[in-house]
ZAGU-393995 format. One record per residue: residue in three letters; x, y, z of N, C-alpha, C in turn. Coordinates in nm, 2 decimals, decimal comma. Example, Ala and Ser with C-alpha at 12.3 -4.5 7.8 and 13.67 -1.06 7.14 Angstrom:
REM ZAGU-393995
- ALA  1,32  -0,57  0,78  1,23  -0,45  0,78  1,32  -0,33  0,78
- SER  1,28  -0,22  0,71  1,37  -0,11  0,71  1,29  0,00  0,79
REM end
This chain:
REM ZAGU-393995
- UNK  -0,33  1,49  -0,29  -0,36  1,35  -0,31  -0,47  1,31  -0,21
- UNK  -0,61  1,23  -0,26  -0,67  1,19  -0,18  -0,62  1,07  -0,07
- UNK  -0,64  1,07  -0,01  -0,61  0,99  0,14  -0,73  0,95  0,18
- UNK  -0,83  0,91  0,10  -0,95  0,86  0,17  -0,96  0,77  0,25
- UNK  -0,96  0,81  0,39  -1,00  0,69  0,53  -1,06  0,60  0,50
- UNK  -1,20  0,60  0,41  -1,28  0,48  0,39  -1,22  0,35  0,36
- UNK  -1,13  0,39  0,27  -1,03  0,27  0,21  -0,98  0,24  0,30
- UNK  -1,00  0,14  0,33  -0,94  0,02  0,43  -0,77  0,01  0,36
- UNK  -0,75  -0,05  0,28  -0,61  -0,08  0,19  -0,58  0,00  0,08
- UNK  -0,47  0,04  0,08  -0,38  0,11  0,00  -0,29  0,07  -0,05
- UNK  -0,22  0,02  -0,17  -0,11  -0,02  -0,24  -0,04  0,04  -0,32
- UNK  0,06  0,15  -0,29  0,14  0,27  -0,38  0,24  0,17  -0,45
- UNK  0,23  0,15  -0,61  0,30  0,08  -0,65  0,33  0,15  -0,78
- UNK  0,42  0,02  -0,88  0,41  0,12  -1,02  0,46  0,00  -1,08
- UNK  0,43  -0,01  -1,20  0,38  -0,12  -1,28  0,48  -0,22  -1,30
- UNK  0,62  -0,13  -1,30  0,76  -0,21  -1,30  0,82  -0,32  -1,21
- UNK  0,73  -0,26  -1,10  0,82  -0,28  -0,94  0,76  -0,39  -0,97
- UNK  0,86  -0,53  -0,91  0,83  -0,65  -0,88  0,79  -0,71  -0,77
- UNK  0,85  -0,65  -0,68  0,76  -0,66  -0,52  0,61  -0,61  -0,48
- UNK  0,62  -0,48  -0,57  0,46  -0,43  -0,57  0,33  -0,52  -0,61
- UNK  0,41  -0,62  -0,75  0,33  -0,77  -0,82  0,28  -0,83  -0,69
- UNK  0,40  -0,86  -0,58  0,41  -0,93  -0,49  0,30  -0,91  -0,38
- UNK  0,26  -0,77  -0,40  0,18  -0,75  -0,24  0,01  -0,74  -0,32
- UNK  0,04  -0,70  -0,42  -0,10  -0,70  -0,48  -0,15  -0,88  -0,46
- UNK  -0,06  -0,96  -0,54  -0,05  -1,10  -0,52  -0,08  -1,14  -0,47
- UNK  -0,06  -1,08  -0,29  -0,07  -1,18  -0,15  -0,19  -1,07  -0,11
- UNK  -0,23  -1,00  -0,11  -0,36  -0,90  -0,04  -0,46  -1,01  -0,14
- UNK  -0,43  -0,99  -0,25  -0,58  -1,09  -0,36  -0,58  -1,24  -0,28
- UNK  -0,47  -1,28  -0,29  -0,48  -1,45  -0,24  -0,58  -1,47  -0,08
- UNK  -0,56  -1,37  -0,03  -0,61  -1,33  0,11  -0,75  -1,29  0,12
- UNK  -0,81  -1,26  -0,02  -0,96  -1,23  -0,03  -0,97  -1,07  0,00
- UNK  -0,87  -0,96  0,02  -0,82  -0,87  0,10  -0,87  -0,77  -0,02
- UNK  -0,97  -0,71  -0,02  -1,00  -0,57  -0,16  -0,87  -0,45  -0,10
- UNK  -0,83  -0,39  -0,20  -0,80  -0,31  -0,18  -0,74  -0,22  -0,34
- UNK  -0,70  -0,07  -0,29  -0,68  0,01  -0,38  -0,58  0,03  -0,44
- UNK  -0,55  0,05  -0,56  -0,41  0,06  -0,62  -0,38  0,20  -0,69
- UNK  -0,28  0,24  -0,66  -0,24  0,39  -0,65  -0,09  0,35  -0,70
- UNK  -0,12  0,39  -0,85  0,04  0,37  -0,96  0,08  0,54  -0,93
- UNK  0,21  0,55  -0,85  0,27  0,66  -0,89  0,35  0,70  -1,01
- UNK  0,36  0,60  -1,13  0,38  0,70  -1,21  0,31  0,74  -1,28
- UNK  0,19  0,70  -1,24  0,04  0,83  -1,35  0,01  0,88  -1,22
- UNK  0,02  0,91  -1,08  -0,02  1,04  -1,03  0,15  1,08  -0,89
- UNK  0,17  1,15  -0,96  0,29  1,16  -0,96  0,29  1,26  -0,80
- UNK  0,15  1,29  -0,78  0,13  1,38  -0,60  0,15  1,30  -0,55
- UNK  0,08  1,14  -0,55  0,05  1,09  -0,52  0,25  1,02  -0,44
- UNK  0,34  1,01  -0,53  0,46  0,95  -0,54  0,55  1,11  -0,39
- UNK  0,52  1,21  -0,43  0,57  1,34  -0,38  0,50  1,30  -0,22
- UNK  0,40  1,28  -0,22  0,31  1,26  -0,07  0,40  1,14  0,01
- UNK  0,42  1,01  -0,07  0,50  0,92  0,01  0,61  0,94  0,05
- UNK  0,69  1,07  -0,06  0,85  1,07  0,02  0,82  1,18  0,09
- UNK  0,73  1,25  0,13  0,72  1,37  0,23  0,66  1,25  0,36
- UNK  0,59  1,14  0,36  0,54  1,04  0,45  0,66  0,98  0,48
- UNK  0,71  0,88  0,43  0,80  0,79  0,48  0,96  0,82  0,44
- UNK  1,00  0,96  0,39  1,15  1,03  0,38  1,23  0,90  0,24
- UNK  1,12  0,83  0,19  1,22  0,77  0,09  1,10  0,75  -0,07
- UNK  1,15  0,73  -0,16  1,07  0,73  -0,29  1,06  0,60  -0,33
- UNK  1,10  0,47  -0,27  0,99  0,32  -0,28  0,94  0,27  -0,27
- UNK  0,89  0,17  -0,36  0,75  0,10  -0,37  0,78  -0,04  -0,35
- UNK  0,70  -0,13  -0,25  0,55  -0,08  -0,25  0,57  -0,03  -0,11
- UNK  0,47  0,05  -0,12  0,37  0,07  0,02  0,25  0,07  0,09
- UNK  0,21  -0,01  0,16  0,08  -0,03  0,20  0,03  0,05  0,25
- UNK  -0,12  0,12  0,29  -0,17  0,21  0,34  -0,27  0,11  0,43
- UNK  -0,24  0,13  0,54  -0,41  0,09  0,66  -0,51  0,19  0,65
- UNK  -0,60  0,19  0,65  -0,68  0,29  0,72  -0,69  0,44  0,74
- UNK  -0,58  0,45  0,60  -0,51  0,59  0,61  -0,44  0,63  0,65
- UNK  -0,36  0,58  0,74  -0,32  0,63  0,85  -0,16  0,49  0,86
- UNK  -0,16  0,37  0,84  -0,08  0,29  0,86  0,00  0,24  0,81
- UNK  0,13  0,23  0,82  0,24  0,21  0,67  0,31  0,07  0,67
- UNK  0,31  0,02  0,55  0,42  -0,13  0,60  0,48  -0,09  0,47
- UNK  0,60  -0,08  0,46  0,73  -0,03  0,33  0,76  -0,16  0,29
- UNK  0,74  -0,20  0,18  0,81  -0,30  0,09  0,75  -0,40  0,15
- UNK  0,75  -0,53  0,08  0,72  -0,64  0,07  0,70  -0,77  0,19
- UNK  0,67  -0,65  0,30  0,69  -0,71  0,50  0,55  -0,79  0,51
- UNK  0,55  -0,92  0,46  0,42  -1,00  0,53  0,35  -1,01  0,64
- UNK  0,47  -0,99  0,74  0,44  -0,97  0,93  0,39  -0,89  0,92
- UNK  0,44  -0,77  0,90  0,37  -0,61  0,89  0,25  -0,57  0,87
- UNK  0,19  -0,62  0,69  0,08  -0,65  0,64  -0,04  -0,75  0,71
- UNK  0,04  -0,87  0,78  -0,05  -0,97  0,80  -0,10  -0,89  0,96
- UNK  -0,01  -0,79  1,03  -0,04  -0,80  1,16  -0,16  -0,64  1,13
- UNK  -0,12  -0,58  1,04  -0,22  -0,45  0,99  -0,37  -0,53  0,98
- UNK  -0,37  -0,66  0,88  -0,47  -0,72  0,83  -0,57  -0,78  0,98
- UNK  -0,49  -0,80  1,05  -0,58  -0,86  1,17  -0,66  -0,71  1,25
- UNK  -0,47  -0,64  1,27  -0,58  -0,49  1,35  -0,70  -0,47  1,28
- UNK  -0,71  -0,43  1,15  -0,80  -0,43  1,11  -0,92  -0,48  1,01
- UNK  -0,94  -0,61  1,11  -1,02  -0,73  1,11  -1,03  -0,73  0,92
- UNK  -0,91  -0,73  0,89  -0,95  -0,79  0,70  -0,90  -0,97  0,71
- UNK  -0,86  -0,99  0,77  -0,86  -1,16  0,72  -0,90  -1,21  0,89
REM end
C-alpha cells in the first residue's frame, strides 16, 4: 500500500461506514484537502491498518503519514490539523 508522505490527510474509510461520512464531512467543511482510501476496493490497504493500529475500523485518519486519530475524534483531528498547519 502506498503511504505517500506528500499527502498531508488520509481518510481509510468505506462507503457504508457512517462516521467515515462524518470525517470526510468535517475535513471538507474545514477547507482541509485530503485523500480517500475505500478499503473495500483496496483491500492491502484495509490488511495495512490492522497490522497499524491491531483493529479493522473505520475511519481512520492519516497525518503526514505517519499520524493516527481512530474513529470520529475531532480533538484528535482538530489538534493533528493545527500540528500540521491545515486550518
Amino acid at each position: 500500500m502506498d503511504t505517500d508522505e506528500n499527502i498531508q490527510v488520509k481518510v481509510f474509510s468505506a462507503q457504508w461506514c457512517g462516521f467515515c461520512k462524518m470525517v470526510k464531512a468535517y475535513l471538507s467543511d474545514k477547507g482541509v484537502e485530503f485523500t480517500v482510501v475505500d478499503i473495500d476496493e483496496e483491500p492491502d490497504a484495509a490488511m495495512w491498518l490492522r497490522e497499524k493500529t491491531g483493529q479493522a475500523g473505520v475511519p481512520v485518519t492519516m497525518f503526514g503519514g505517519k499520524d493516527l486519530v481512530i474513529g470520529f475524534d475531532r480533538q484528535g483531528i482538530d489538534g493533528y490539523l493545527r500540528e500540521y498547519k491545515l486550518i
